[in-house]
N, C-alpha and C positions, 0 to 999 in steps of 0.2 A: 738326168739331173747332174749339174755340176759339181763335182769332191767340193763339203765345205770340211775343212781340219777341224777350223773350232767347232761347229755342231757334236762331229765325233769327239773332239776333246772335251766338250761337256758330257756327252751319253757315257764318255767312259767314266770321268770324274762320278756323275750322280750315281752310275751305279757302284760303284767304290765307297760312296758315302755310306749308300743302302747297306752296303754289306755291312759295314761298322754300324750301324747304328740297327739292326739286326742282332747284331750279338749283346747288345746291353738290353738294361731296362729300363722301357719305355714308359714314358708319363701318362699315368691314366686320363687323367682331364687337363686339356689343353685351353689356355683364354686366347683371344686373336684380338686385339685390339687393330681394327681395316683403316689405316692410315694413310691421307696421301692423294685419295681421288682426287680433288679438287687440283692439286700442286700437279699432278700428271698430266690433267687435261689442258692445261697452261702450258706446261712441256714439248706437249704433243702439238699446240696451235689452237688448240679448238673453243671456243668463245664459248660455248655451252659448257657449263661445273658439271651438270648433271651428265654431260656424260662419261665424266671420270666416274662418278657412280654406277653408271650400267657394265663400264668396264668393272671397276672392283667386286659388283654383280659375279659378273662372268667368273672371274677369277675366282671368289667366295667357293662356285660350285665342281672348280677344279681341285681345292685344295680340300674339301672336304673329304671329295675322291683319294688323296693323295692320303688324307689320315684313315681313312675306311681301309685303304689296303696295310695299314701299319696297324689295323686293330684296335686303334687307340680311337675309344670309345663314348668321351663325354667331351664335345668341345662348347665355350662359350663364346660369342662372338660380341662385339661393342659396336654395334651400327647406329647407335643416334643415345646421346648424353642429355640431360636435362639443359644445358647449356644451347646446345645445337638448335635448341627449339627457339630461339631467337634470332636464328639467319635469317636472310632478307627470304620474302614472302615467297618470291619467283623459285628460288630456289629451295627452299625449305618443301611448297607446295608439290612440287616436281620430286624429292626424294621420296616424301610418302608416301606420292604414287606407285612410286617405283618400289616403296616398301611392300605397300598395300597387294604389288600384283606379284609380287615374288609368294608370299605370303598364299596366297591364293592359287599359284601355283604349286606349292609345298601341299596344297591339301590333297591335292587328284595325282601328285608325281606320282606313277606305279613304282620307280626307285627306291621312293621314299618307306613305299608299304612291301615293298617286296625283302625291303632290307631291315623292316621293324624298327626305323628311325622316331626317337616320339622327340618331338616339338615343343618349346616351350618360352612363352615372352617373359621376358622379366623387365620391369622397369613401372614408372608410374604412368601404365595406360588410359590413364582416365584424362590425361594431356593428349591424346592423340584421336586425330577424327574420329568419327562414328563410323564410319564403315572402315578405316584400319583397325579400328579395334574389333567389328565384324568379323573380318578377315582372320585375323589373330586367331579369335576366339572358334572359328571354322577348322584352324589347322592343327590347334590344341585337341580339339574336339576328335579329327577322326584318326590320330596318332598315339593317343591316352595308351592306350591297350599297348603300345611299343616299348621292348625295352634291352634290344641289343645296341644300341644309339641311343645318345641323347643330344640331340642340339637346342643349344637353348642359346634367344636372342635378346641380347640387353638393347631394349628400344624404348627412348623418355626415362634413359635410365641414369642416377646419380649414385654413387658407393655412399655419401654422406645420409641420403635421403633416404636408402634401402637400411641403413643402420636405427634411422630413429624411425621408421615403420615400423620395424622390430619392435622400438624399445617401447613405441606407443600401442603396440598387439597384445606385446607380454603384459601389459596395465593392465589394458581393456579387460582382457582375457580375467585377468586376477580378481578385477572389479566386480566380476559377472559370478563368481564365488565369492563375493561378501567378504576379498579377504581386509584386514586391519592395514594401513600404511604403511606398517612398520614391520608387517610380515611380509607383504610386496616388496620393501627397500632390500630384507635379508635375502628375498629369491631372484635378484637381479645377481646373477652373473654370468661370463661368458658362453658358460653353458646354456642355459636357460634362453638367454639373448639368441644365441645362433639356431634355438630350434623355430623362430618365429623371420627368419633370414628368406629369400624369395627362393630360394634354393637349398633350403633345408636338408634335404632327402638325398643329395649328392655330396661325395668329396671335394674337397675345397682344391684347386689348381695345382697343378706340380708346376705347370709350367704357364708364362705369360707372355708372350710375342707379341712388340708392336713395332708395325714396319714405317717409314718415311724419316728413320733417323731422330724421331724425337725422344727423348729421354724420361719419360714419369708417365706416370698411369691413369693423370684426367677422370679419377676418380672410380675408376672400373675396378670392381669387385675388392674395396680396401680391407673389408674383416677376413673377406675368403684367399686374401693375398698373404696374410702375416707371414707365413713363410713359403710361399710360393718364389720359385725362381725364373728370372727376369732376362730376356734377351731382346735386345733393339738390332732392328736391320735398316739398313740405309735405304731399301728399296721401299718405292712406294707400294702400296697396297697392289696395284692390278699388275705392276711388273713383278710380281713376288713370284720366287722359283721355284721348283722342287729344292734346288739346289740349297738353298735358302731355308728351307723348313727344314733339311736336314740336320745341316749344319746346327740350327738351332737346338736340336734332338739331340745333336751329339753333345754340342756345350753343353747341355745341362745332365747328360751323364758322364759327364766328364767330372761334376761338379760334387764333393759332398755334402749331403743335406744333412746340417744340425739339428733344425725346428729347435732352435731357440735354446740348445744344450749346450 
């Protein structure tokens, strides 16, 4: 095998990162906003979008690896927006396929059950086929009982839309105990609101990564963000590096968090 310099000048660099970002403290729950397929498979030549997705695919199940071995144990990922559900049919069709057998694979990975990873979709699934939501429903189902992992996947998912589910549950809810209007209006507050959130049961983001250079958060997880900190990477999603998710790791312990003091 030919000396390449830069290979070794990357292996030494990431592991130098590693070390640094080893001695601090890491972000319990990580969000991944997967940006960029499409714009790579254009990069790359190749006439099919979708398979900037099977690459971002691919990638997804390296980087997950990448946080399993940092211990960092709740990630959220943003694979399909309420928006997104209005791309053109060919390829819209072809991503929830691609959703749909990922998903299905997630349910029988022996990885998955051997490392007690439990599953979970968030988003407004009643927008997505009958057998993704099948599927979904399969992989939630035989990971429930897990709980050294948590992956949870915002699919049909909007931050605006997840806030007033809430706010229309917490009604409901009030409604179904005979409470008075005006005792409902005094129990509406942030608190009360966030226990009816899709993700209730988990801490809210320390940290938010979204790769292909864009700049705002397309609406992903906005109540669970309020003081979550934010790092944008230039790389597209399937080109995203160790090197890269480090880096990101160390900014943000680099960084003091106020929460709003």
């Amino acid at each position: 095998m030919p000396f390449d310099p830069i290979s070794l000048l990357y292996q030494f660099y990431e592991r130098r990162l590693l070390r640094e970002v080893r001695r601090g403290a890491l972000p319990r729950h990580i969000g991944l906003i997967l940006d960029g397929n499409r714009r790579y498979a254009q990069e790359l030549g190749l006439s099919d979008p979708l398979e900037g997705h099977r690459l971002g695919a691919d990638k997804l199940e390296q980087v997950l690896d990448w946080l399993e071995h940092l211990h960092i144990r709740i990630i959220t990922i943003y694979v399909l927006s309420t928006e997104n559900l209005s791309r053109p049919h060919r390829e819209l069709d072809g991503l929830l396929r691609l959703i749909e057998a990922k998903m299905r694979a997630v349910a029988v990975d022996p990885k998955i059950h051997r490392k007690g990873v439990r599953v979970r979709a968030v988003g407004q699934l009643e927008l997505l086929p009958t057998s993704l939501q099948e599927a979904i429903a399969h992989a939630q189902e035989t990971t429930q009982v897990y709980s050294n992992f948590f992956l949870n996947i915002a699919v049909g998912y909007g931050g605006r839309q997840e806030i007033a589910d809430a706010v229309r549950q917490l009604l409901k809810d009030r409604a179904r105990r005979g409470m008075p209007l005006t005792q409902v209006a005094d129990e509406i507050t942030p608190e009360e609101i966030g226990k009816y959130l899709y993700m209730y049961d988990l801490p809210d983001p320390d940290l938010i990564i979204r790769t292909s250079g864009e700049v705002r958060l397309s609406g992903f997880l906005l109540w669970q963000s309020a003081y979550s900190e934010f790092y944008f990477c230039d790389a597209y999603w399937p080109a995203f590096r160790k090197i890269d998710l480090l880096r990101a790791i160390r900014n943000y312990q680099q960084r003091r968090r106020r929460f709003g003091t």
